[in-house]
N, C-alpha and C positions, 0 to 999 in steps of 0.2 A: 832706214834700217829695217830690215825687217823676213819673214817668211811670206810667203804668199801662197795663198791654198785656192787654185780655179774651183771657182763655184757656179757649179749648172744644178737646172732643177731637181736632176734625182743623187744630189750627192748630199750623204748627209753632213750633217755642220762641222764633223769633223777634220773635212775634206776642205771645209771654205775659208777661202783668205779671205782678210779683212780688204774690203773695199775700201783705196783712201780719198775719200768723194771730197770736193769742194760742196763748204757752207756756202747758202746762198740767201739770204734775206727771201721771207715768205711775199709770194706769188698770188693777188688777189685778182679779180674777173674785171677790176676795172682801171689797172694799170694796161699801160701801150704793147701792144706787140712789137719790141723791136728785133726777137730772135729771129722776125722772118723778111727782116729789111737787108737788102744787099747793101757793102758796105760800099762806097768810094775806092778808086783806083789811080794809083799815082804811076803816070807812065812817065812822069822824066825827074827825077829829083833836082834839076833848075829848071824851076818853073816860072811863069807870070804868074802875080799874084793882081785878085779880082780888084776893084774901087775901094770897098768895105777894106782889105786885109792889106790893101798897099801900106796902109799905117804902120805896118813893121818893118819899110822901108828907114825909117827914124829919117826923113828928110827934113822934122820941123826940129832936132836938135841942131842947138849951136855947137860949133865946131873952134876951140882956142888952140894955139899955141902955149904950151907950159914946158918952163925948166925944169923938169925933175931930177936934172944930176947937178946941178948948183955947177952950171958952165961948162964941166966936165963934158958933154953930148950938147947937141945940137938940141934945141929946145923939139916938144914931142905935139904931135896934136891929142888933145884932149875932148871928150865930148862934157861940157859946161852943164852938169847936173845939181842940182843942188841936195838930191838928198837923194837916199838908194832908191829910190817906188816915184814911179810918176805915173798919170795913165794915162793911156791913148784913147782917141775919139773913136769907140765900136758897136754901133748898136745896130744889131737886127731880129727880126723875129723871121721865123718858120714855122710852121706845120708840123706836128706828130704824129704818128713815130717817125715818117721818113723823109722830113727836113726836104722838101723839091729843090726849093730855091737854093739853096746848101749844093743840092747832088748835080742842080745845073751848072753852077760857077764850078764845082770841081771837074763837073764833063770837057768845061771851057778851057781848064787848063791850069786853074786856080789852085797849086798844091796846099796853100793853109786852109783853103776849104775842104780838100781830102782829110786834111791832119784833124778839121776840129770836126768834120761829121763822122770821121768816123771814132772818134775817141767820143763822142758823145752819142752815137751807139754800143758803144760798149761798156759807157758808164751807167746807161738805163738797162743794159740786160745783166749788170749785175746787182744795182738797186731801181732796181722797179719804178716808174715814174707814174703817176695818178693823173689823174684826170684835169687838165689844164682849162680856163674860159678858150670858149671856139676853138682848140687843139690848139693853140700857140703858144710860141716857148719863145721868150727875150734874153737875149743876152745884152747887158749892159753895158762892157766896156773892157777893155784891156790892161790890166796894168803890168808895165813891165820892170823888172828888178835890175838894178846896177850893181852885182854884188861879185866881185873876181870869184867867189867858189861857188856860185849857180848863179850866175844871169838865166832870167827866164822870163819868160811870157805867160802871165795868168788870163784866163777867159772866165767872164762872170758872168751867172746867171743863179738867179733865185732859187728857181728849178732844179738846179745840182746839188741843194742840201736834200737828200733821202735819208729814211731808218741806215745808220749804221755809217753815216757819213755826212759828217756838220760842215766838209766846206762848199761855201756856194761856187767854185771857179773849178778849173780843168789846168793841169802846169804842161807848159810846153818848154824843156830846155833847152839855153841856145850853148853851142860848140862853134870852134872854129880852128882851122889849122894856123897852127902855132903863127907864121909868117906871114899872115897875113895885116894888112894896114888894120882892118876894124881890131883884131885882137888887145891890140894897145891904144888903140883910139877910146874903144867903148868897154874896157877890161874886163875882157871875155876871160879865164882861166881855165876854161873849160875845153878839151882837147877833140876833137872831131875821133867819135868810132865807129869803124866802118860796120854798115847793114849785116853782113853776113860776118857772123863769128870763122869762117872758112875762107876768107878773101885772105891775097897774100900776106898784110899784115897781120890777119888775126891767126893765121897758123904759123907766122915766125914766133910772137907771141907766147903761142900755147907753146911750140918745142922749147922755145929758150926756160920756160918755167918747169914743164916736164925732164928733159933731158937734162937740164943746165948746166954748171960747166964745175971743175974742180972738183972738190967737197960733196957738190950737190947731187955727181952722179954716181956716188957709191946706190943710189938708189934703186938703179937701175938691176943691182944682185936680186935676184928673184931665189927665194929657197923651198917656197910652197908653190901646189899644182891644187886647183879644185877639185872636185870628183867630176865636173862638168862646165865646158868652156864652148862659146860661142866660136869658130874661126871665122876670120872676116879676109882670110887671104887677097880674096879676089880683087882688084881696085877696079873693076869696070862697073857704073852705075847700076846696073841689070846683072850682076854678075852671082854666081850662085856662094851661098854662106851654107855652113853647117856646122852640127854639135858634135863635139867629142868628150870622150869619156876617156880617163885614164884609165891605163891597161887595156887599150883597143890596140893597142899595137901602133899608133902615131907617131910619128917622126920627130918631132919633138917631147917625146915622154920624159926629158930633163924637166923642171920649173922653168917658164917662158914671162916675160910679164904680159901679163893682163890689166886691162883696165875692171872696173868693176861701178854698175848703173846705182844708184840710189835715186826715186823717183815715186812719184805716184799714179800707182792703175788710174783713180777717179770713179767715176760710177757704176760702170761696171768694169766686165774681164778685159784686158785685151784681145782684140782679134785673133791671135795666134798666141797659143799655149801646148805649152809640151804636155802629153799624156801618154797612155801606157798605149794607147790604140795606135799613137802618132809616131812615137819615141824612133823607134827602128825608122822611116820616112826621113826625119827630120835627121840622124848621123847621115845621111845618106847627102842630104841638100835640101838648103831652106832657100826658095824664090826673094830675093831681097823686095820683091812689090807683095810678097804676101804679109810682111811688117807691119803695124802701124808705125806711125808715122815717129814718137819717141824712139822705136828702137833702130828706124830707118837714119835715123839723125846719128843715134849713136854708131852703130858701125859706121858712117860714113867719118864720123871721126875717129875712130880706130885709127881708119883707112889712113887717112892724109896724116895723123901722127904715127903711119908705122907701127903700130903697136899690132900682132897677127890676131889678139885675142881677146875676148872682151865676156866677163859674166855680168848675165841677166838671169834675174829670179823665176820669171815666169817660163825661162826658156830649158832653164838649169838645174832646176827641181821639176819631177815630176806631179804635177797639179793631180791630179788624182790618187795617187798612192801616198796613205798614212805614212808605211814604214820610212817611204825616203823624204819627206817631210819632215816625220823626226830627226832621222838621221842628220840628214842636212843642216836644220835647224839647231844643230849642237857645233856645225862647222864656220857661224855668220862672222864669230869673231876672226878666224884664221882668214876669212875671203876677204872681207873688209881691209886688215889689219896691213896683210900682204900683198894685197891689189899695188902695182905701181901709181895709180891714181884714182879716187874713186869722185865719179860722174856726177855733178849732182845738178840737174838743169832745173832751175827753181821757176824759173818763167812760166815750166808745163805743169798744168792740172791735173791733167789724164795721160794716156799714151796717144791719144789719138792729136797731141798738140805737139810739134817742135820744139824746136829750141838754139837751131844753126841760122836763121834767118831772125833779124830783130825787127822793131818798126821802125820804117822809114824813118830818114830826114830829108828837107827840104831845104833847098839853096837859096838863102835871101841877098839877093845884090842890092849892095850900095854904092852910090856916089857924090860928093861934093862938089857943088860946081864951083863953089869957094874958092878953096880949096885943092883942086882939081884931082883929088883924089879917088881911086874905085877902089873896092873888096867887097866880102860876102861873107855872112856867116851862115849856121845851118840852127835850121827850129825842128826837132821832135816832140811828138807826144812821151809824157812822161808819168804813169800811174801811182803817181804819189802827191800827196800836198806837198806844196812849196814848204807849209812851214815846217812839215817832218822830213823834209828833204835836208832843209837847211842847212841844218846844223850837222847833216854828213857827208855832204858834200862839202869839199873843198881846194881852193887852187893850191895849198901848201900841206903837209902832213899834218894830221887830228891822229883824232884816236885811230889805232891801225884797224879794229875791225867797224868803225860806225859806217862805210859806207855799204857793206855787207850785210851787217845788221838791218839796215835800211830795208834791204833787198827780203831777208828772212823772214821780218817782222809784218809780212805783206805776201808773202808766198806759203801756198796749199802745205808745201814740200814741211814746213815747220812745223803744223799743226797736227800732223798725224806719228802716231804712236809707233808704227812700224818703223818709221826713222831714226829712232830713239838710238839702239845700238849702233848701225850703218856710221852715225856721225863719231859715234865715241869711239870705236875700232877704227876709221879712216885715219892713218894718217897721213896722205896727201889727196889734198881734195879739191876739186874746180869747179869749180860754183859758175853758172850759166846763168846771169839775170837779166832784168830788164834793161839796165842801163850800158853792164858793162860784164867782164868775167872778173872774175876774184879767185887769186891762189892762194892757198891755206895750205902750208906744209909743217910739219911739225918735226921731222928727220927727213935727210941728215941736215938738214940747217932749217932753226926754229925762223920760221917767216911768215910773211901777209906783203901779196902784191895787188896793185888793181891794173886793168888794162890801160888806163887813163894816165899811166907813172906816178903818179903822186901819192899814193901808197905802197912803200919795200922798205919794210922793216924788219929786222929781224928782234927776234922776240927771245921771251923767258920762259915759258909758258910752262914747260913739262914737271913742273916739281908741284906745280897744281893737286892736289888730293886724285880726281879723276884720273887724270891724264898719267901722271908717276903710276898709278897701279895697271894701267892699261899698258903703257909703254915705257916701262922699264920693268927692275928681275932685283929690286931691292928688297932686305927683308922688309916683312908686315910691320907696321906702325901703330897699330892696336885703333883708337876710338879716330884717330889720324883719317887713317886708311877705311874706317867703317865708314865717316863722312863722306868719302869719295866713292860711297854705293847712297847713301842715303841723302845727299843732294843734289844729286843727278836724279833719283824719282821724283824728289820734289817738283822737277821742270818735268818729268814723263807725265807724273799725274794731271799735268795742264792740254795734255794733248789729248786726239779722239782717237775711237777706237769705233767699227762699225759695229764689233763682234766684243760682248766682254770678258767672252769667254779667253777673249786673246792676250787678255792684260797681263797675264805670267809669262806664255811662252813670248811674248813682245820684250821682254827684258831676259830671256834664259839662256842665253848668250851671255849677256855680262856677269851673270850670279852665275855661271860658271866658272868665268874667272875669277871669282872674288875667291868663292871656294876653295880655288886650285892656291892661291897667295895665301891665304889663310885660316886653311885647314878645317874651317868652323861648318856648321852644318846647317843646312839652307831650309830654311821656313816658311816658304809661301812667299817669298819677298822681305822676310825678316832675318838674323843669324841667332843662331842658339847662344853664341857666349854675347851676344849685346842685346839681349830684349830686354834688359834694364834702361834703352835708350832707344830703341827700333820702336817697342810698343807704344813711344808717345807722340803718333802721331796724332794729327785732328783735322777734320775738314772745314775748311772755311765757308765761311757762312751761308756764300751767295749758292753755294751747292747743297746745304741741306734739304732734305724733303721732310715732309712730319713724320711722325713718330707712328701712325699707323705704316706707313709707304715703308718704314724701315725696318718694322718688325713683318709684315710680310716679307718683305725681302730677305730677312735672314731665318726667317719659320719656312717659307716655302719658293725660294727661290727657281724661277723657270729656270735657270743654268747654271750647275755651283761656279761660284768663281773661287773663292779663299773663306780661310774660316772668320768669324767676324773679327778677332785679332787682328788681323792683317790688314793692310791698308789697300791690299787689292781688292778685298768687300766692297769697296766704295767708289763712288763714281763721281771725280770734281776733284778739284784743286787740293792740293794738302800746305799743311804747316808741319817743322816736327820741331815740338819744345821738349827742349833741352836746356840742360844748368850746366856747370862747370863740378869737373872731378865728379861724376856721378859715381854710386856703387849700389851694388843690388840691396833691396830690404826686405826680400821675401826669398821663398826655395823655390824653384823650379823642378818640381818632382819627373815631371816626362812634358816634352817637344816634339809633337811627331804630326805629321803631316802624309797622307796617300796619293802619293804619283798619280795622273790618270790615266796616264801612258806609260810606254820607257823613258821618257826622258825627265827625269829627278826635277829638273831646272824649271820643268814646264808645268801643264793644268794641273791640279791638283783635284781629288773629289773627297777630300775631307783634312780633318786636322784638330788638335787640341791641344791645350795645356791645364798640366794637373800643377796648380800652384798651391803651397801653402803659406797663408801668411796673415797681417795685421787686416781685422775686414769690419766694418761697421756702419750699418745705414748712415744715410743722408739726414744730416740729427735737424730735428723737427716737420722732418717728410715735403720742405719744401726749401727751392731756391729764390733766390732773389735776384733780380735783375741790377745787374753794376752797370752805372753809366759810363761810355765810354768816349773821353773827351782828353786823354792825352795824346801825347807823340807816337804810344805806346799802342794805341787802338786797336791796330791791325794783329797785333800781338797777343792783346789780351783774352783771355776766354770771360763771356759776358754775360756768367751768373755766379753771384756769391753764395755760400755757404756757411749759415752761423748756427750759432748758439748761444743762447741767453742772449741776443744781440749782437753779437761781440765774434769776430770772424774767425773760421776756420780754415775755408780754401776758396780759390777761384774754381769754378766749373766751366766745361765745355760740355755738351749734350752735340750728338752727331744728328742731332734732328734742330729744327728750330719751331717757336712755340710762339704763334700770330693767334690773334683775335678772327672771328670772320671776315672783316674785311681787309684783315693782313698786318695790324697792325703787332707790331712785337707788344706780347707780356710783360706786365712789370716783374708777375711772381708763376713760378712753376711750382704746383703743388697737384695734388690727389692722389689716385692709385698708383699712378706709374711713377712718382717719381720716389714715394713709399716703396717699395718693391725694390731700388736701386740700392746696390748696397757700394761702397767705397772700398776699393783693394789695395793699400801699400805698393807699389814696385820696385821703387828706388828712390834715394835721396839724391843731393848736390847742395851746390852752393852759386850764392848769384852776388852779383853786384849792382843789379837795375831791381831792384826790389818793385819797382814801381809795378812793372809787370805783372806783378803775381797779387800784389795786393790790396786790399780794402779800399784804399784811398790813395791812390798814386801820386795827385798834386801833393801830399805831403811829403810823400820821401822824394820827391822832385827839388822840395825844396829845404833841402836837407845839404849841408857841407859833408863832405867828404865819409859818406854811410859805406862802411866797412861790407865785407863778404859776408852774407848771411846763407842760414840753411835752409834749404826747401825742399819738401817731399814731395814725388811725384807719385802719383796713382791713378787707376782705370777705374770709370763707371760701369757696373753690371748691371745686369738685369736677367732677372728669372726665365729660363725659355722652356718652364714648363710640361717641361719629356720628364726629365730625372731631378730629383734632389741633387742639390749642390751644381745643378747645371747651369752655364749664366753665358750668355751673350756680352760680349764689350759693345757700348754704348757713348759712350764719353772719358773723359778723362780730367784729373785734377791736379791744382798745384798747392799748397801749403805750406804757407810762409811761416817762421818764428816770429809770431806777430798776434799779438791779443791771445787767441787762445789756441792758436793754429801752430803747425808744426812736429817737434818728435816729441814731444809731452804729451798731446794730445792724443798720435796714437799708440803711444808707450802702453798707453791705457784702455788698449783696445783687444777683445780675445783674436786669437791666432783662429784659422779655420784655413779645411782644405777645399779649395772650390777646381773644377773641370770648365777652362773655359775654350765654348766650340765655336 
């Protein structure tokens, strides 16, 4: 989801899109070069396999006869396992980085040697591998899985545990067509998918999910036009493409459907980007070899599903020009929204990677001379652990989205910010993985397929908070419908951003829509009739920086992002606590916030609130460190707040407070935490008391403890310009409990404070 701004050297930042680069584990001088080993090359997918890999012939299993229909059927052959994991006799060593004896058996003809040199070339160039005795790397042994929903081939070696990756093995999945003898012999469940997403099965496939039949093809009405569409007319490999522009006078100037990309640049630009020097060139005719290689992929699917027209960001906004940037940028939900399908090939890092070709497989034959029976199954490399595979793969229907999730929870495409909208506006959308494709439709029929068949379900999905506000015309639902803006950031906040300047206009699309349903008036990422409940968010811990790092950052910030209210100030993960039936307990005297641009939705360079209300230091100028050892943990803020001993609130501090050698403080005290004063914002009520208070094991162990009240409020702190000026810093909860609660600040003066 997202804008994208070409960024060359002389443009300034305003002009630059966020790059959405692949994390890569740090690169030291004495790990192997394997970015510059040629990989392996498999010229026939039925191969011989070498002496070593014959083992996955399975020749030393016994082969039974079993009745599995109780007479009904001719009794079945069965392979005689005793438990699902057995493992095969595999050990070889080679040489690093480029494996010879490896790269000879696979010259030889050896297709599991292709498979595992080169998957263990590309599991070292993306964790790093050090320095081995005499360059040698063992692999120990095989084991293979008997499991109907991932039979598979693990390779193990020691060597394969890196920073960032605890298993020592490599998975190889096995497939087989349905009909064949091994399928039911050795209960494969697993369906053979062909190499190329563009082979005849995989584009019957894709049209029966896009086009579909009945019901499904009302989808096909198109009632929106972009301001700018790629044509892919041409179906000749070489054949020329170009951009159009509504109101050019084009022949279809009706709404046409479109497909529409979601993807990631990677580390840098694309090869080819539209600008104001190009713009005129490119309506005229784009060379389809002047592409990189993602967008070569994609018109070619256009192509073969008929579809004339296809938006891409970098091609469709002009990368140089602010104005149409913004402009544009106010249109991502209607492109998304309206797209007949939107692209999203999760396998690609960058553009310069595909996505219509997968990794091989390779054809392993068997025979019984028992028996006298032949068949074959197929082994591919598969980038994921077996054990997190497991449990989403499967030969019979799971959960409809775990095999997808699988695919996400592993792919670039998830972790970046810009994606954010792109998914929430999609609603049909075709996921390109490593395994397999996945259809995600949400109208006109709620669904999830996989290409494998063993995922088509149709679902419930749209009354979801998100999803109803995006894709339906219902009235507003009040704190309902706020959820459905405010836990959707909670998942933004977990993604990067290269630029942070981007962190507003990366959601200013949806906060336009939120606007447009419910009238209310947009804040930096917060609504003006709910900061009773917006304002309480908190950063989780492992993102804190100290307390210096953060008052520079909101005294002299290199780039404003939001005012420190906001939760766009911040950089890392969020929580947002919340109680039930909240109401406001202070005034909101003025909410206002400065555009940086034209577009309301997007950067901001300033902002404030003039609040009046309940305000009184941090009583005895210091906090206490609460241990934290319930269920609750994750939840709790983890410093107490007393008085004469005896508790007042739980604290969250947006920094965290380590000893030199990092260890966490018992107690927060001195200048800074004297200076902090306590603001009222809202109450509620809770029924997990545990959360918010003193001693959690006790009201854990509590029958049936009623609904109680809890205040909520924001930590200040003085920033030093103006009187009554204060930065948010933290935030706190206040249970009715000891001394804590609305008695506590009943008793507290009213004050008007500016917070910027």
């Amino acid at each position: 989801m997202g804008l994208f701004i070409f960024r060359r050297g002389k443009l300034h930042e305003d002009f630059a899109k966020t790059p959405r680069s692949v994390e890569k584990p740090p690169r030291d001088d004495s790990s192997y070069d394997f970015l510059s080993v040629k990989e392996s090359i498999l010229s026939n997918s039925r191969t011989t396999l070498c002496q070593h890999c014959s083992v996955l012939q399975l020749r030393d299993v016994k082969i039974v006869q079993e009745d599995t229909s109780r007479g009904r059927k001719p009794p079945e052959l069965k392979a005689d396992v005793p438990g699902f994991e057995a493992d095969l006799v595999y050990h070889r060593r080679d040489v690093v980085p480029h494996l010879p004896l490896m790269a000879n058996s696979a010259d030889s003809g050896c297709g599991f040697c292709v498979l595992l040199r080169n998957a263990m070339i590309q599991h070292f160039r993306q964790y790093p591998l050090g320095c081995l005795p005499d360059d040698v790397i063992e692999i120990v042994r095989i084991r293979h899985y008997w499991n109907s929903g991932l039979s598979a081939f693990t390779v193990h070696s020691p060597a394969f545990v890196r920073p960032g990756h605890r298993f020592g093995y490599l998975t190889f999945r096995v497939s087989v067509n349905p009909t064949d003898p091994c399928a039911s012999m050795f209960d494969i469940g697993s369906e053979r998918v062909p190499e190329s997403v563009i082979s005849p099965a995989g584009i019957f496939t894709m049209k029966q999910w896009v086009f579909g039949k009945g019901e499904e093809k009302a989808a096909l009405q198109t009632f929106y036009r972009p301001t700018r569409l790629i044509c892919v007319e041409s179906r000749k490999a070489s054949g020329l493409i170009r951009l159009v522009e509504s109101g050019d006078g084009d022949k279809d100037e009706k709404p046409q459907p479109y497909l529409a990309l979601s993807y990631c640049w990677g580390r840098k630009a694309p090869s080819l980007v539209t600008t104001k020097s190009n713009y005129a060139h490119l309506k005229c005719s784009i060379p389809i070899n002047s592409l990189p290689k993602l967008y070569r992929d994609a018109v070619r699917l256009a192509q073969v599903l008929g579809v004339k027209y296809i938006w891409i960001d970098a091609l469709c906004i002009i990368q140089d020009d602010l104005d149409d940037w913004e402009r544009e940028s106010q249109m991502m939900a209607d492109i998304f929204r309206n797209s007949l399908v939107t692209v999203i090939p999760l396998r690609a890092a960058s553009t310069d990677e595909g996505f219509l070709e997968r990794s091989p497989n390779i054809q392993v034959l068997y025979h019984s001379d028992e028996w006298n029976v032949s068949g074959s199954f197929f082994v591919r490399h598969m980038p994921f652990s077996y054990e997190n595979a497991e449990s989403a793969i499967r030969n019979g229907p799971s959960f409809s989205d775990r095999p997808v999730s699988l695919e996400l929870q592993n792919s670039v495409w998830q972790t970046r910010g810009w994606t954010f909208q792109e998914n929430m506006f999609s609603i049909r959308k075709l996921y390109f993985g490593e395994l397999m494709m996945y259809w995600d439709s949400l109208r006109p029929v709620d669904i999830m397929r996989t290409e494998d068949t063993i995922i088509d379900d149709k679902l419930d999905r749209i009354d979801t908070a998100e999803l109803s506000l995006i894709h339906s015309s219902g009235p507003w639902r009040g704190d309902y419908d706020y959820d459905g803006w405010y836990y959707p950031i909670l998942q933004y906040s977990k993604k990067k951003l290269t630029y942070e300047t981007d962190r507003l206009p990366a959601v200013s699309s949806y906060a336009k829509l939120i606007a447009s349903k419910s009238g209310d008036t947009y804040l930096a990422g917060l609504w003006k009739n709910n900061l009773h409940r917006g304002l309480l968010w908190k950063l989780q811990r492992r993102d804190r920086g100290t307390f210096d790092k953060l008052i520079q950052r909101l005294a002299s910030p290199s780039k404003y992002i939001a005012p420190s209210w906001s939760w766009a100030s911040r950089r890392g993960a969020l929580d947002l606590d919340n109680s039930d039936e909240m109401k406001l307990e202070c005034g909101i005297l003025e909410a206002k916030t400065k555009a940086h641009g034209g577009d309301a939705y997007g950067r901001v360079r300033g902002g404030h609130l003039l609040v009046r209300g309940r305000v009184r230091s941090v009583p005895g100028g210091r906090l206490q460190k609460l241990p934290l050892g319930t269920p609750y943990m994750d939840m709790q803020c983890e410093w107490l707040a007393l008085e004469d001993e005896q508790y007042v609130a739980q604290c969250a501090l947006d920094w965290r407070l380590t000893a030199d050698r990092g260890k966490q403080l018992s107690e927060a005290s001195g200048r800074f935490i004297e200076a902090i004063v306590m603001l009222l914002v809202s109450s509620g009520h809770t029924t997990t008391p545990s959360v918010v208070s003193r001693n959690p094991q006790e009201w854990e162990d509590k029958d049936g403890v009623p609904s109680l009240e809890v205040m909520h409020g924001l930590l200040l702190y003085p920033t030093g310009k103006a009187d009554g000026e204060y930065w948010r810093v933290g935030l706190f909860h206040s249970l009715a409990d000891e001394q804590g609660g609305r008695d506590y600040f009943d008793r507290c003066d009213e004050r008007t404070l500016r917070i910027v």
